[in-house]
C-alpha positions in Angstrom: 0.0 0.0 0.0 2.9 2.5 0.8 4.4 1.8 -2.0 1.2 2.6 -4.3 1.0 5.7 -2.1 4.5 6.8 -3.1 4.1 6.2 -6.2 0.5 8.4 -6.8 2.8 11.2 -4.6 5.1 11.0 -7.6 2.9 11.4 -10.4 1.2 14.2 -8.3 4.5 15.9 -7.7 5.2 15.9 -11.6 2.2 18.2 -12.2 4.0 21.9 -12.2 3.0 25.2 -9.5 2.4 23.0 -6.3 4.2 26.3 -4.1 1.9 28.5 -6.2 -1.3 27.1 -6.5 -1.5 24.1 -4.0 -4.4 21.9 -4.7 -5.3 24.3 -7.4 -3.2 23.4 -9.9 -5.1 20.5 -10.8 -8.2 22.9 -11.7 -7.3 22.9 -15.6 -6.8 19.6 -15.9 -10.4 18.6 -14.8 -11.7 22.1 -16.5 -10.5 20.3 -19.5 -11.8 17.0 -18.9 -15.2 19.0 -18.4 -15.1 20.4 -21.7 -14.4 17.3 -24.0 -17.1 15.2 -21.7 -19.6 18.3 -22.9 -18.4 18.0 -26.3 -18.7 14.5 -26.4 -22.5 14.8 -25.3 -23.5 17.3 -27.9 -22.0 15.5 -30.9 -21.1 12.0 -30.1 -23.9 10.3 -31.7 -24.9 6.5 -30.0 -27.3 5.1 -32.6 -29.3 7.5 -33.7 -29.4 9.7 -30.9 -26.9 12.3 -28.7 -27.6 12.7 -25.4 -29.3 16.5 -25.9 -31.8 14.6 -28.1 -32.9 12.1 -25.2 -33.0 14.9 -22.5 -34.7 17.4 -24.8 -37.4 14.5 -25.8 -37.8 13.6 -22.2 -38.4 16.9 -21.0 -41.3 17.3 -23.8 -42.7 13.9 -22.9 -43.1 15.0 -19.0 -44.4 19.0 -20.1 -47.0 16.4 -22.4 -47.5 14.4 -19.4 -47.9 17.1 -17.3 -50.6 19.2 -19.2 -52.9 15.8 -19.4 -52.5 15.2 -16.0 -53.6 18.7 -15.2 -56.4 18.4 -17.9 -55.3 21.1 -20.2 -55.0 19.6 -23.2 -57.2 18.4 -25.1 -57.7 15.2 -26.3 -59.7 14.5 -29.1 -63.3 13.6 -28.5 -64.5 10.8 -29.6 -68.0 11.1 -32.6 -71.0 9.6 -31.3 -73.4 8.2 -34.0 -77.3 8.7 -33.1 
């Protein structure tokens, strides 16, 4: 375990401006990381669909759902024959 340890405080201490920044330094990296996992959710395409397309279709299924459940829309009536 100690020896893992030492070697993650290794890799850590390779990342530049630890007396400067501290902790901080390490804020670009995972601003970066951010970014391309955005990227990759607006056009990345799995099947037919990115993952904008699902949440926007979601989000107009449950304003749908939400309107018949408060009995604003309306649905179609149905045509009695006499």
């Amino acid at each position: 375990m100690f020896r893992r340890s030492r070697n993650l405080k290794y890799v850590l201490s390779l990342v530049p401006g630890k007396r400067r920044l501290g902790t901080y330094r390490f804020l670009p990296i995972f601003f970066c990381i951010g970014g391309v996992m955005e990227w990759i959710m607006i056009n990345v395409r799995i099947g037919k669909e990115t993952f904008y397309d699902v949440y926007r279709r979601k989000q107009s299924e449950r304003a749908y759902q939400g309107k018949i459940d408060e009995g604003v829309t309306a649905e179609p009536a149905s045509v009695e024959k006499h």
